[in-house]
Every structure is written in structure tokens, then in C-alpha cells.
One Martini backbone bead per residue (centre of mass of N, CA, C, O) as a GRO file, in nm:
protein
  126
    1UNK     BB    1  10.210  13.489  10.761
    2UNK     BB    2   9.882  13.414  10.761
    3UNK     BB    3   9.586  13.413  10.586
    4UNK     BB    4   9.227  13.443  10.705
    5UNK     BB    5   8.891  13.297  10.576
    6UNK     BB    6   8.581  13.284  10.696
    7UNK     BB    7   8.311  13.024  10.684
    8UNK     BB    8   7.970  12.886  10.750
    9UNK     BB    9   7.767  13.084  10.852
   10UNK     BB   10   7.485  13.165  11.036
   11UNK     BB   11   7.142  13.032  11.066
   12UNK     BB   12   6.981  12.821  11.319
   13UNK     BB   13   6.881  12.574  11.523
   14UNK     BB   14   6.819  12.408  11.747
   15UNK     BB   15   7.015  12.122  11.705
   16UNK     BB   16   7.191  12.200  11.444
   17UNK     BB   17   7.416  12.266  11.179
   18UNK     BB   18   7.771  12.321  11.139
   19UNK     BB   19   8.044  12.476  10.909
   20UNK     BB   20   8.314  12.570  10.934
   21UNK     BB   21   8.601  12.781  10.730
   22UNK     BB   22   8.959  12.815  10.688
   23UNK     BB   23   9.134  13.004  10.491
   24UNK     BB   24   9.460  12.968  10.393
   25UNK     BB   25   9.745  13.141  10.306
   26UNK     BB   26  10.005  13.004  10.203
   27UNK     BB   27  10.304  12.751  10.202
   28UNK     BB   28  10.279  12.723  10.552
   29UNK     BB   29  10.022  12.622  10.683
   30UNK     BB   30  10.158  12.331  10.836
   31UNK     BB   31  10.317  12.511  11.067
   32UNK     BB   32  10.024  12.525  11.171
   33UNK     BB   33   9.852  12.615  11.451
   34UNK     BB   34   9.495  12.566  11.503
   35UNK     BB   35   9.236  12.782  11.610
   36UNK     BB   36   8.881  12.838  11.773
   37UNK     BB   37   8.709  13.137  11.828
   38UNK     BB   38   8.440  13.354  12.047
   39UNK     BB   39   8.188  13.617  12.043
   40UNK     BB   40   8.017  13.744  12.176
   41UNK     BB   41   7.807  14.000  12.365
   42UNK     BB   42   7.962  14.139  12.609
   43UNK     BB   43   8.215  13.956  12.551
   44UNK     BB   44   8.484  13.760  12.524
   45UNK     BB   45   8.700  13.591  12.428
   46UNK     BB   46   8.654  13.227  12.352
   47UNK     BB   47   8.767  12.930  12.372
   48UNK     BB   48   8.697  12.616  12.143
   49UNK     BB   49   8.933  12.507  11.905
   50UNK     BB   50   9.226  12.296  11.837
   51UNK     BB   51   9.505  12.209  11.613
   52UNK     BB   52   9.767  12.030  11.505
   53UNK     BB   53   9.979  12.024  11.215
   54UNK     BB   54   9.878  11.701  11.165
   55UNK     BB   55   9.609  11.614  11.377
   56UNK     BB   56   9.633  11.452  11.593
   57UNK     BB   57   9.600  11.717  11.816
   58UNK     BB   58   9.302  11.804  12.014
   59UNK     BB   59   9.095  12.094  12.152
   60UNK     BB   60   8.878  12.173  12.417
   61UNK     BB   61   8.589  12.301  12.532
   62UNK     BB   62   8.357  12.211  12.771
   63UNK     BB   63   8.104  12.314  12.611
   64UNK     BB   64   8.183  12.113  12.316
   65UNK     BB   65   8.206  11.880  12.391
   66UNK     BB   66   8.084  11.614  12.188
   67UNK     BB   67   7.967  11.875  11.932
   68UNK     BB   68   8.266  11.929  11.832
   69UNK     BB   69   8.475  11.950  11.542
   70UNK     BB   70   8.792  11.931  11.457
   71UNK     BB   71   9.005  12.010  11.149
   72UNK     BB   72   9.244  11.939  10.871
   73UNK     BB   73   9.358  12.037  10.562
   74UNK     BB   74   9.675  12.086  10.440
   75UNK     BB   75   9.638  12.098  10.085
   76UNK     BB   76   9.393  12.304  10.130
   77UNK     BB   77   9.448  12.528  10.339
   78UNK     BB   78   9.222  12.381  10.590
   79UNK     BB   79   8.978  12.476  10.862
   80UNK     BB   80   8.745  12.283  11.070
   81UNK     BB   81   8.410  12.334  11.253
   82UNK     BB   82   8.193  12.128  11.349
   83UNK     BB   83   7.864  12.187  11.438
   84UNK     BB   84   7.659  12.008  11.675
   85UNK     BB   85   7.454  12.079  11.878
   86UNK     BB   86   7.288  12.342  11.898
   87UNK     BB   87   7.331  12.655  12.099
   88UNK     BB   88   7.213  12.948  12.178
   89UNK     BB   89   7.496  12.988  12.338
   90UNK     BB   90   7.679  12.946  12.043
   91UNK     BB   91   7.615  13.257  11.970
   92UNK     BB   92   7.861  13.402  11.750
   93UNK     BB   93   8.173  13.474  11.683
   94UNK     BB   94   8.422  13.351  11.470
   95UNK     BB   95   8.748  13.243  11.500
   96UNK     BB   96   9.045  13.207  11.373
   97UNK     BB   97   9.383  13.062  11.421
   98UNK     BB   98   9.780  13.117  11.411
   99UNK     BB   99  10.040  12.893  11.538
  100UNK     BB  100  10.354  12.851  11.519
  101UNK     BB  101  10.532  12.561  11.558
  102UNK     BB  102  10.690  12.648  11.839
  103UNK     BB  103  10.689  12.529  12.096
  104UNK     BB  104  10.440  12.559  12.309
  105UNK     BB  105  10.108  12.493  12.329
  106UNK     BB  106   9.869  12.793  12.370
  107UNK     BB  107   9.566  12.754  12.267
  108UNK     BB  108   9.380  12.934  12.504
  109UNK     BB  109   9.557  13.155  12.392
  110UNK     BB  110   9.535  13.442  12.212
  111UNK     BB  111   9.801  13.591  12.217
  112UNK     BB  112   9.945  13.363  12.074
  113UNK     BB  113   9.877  13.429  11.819
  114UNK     BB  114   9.918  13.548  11.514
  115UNK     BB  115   9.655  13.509  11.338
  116UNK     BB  116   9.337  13.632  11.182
  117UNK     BB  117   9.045  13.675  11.137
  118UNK     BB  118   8.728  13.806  11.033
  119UNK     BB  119   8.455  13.665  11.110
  120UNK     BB  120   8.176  13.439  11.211
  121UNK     BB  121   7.818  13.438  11.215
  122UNK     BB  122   7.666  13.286  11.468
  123UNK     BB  123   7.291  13.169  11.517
  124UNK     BB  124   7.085  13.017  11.766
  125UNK     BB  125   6.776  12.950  11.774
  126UNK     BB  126   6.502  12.826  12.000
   0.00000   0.00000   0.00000
């Protein structure tokens, strides 16, 4: 399993950007596909955004789309999810999350990942 830890949280207004931070330690980070999930308060956990070990193929939830973008350095075993227009809905604990890549990527599935950080709070004021 891979260590994760995130950062890059904070709080901004509506309609400003961030960008989180998600440093993986180990030498085999390239063999995992990576999401982002967030968890409001009083709320479940919900898919965000995934990306395969190569970068090639990106997953969103329809409330992000077109606002997040998700990638990955695997050099640097970090992934990234760059944040622009925010919306106080957006406002939330962020997880990055580690699934090994073998067989069906279950990207939007929670108990698929092997691995997870500690989270990061994102606050959107409007």
C-alpha cells in the first residue's frame, strides 16, 4: 500500500480556485489509479474525481465537471486536483484515495481503494 498525504486546502470565495496536493510515498505509485473524494458534513462520502496510472483516462462527477481538473505526476508520486469555480456547495473534506491497478476500475466506488489520506478541508464562502 502506498502512504498518502494531502494538502493544498484552505478557505477562498465563490468563484476562486485551489488546487490540492496529494503526495504518495512509495516506489510503485505509477501502478495506481488515483481519485478524489469529499465528504461535507452530515453528508456520505462522494466521488469527485479518478485518474488512471498513466493519465490518459480522467473520471468526474457530473457536479464537477468542467469546473476540476484532475492529473498526476508520477515522477513526483503526486496527483493533483486543480479547483476553479467554486461554489459554496463545494465546501468539504477532500480524500485522495489509491486503487491498484489490476482488473475494472471501480473509480466512483469508495471501498475499491486500498489506500487513503487524511483529508483536506476546503471551504467556499459566498
Amino acid at each position: 500500500q502506498v502512504q498518502l498525504v494531502e494538502s493544498g486546502g484552505g478557505l477562498v470565495q465563490a468563484g476562486g480556485s485551489l488546487r490540492l496536493s496529494c503526495a504518495a510515498s512509495g516506489r510503485t505509485f505509477s501502478r495506481y489509479r488515483m481519485g478524489w473524494f469529499r465528504q461535507a458534513p452530515g453528508k456520505e462520502r462522494e466521488f469527485v474525481a479518478a485518474i488512471i496510472w498513466s493519465g490518459g483516462n480522467t473520471y468526474y462527477a457530473d457536479s464537477v465537471k468542467g469546473r476540476f481538473t484532475i492529473s498526476r505526476d508520477n515522477a513526483k508520486n503526486t496527483v493533483y486536483l486543480q479547483m476553479n469555480s467554486l461554489k459554496p456547495e463545494d465546501t468539504a473534506v477532500y480524500y485522495c484515495a489509491a486503487q491498484i491497478a489490476t482488473g475494472s476500475f471501480w473509480y466512483e466506488r469508495a471501498e475499491r481503494y486500498d489506500s487513503w489520506g487524511q483529508g483536506t478541508q476546503v471551504t467556499v464562502s459566498s
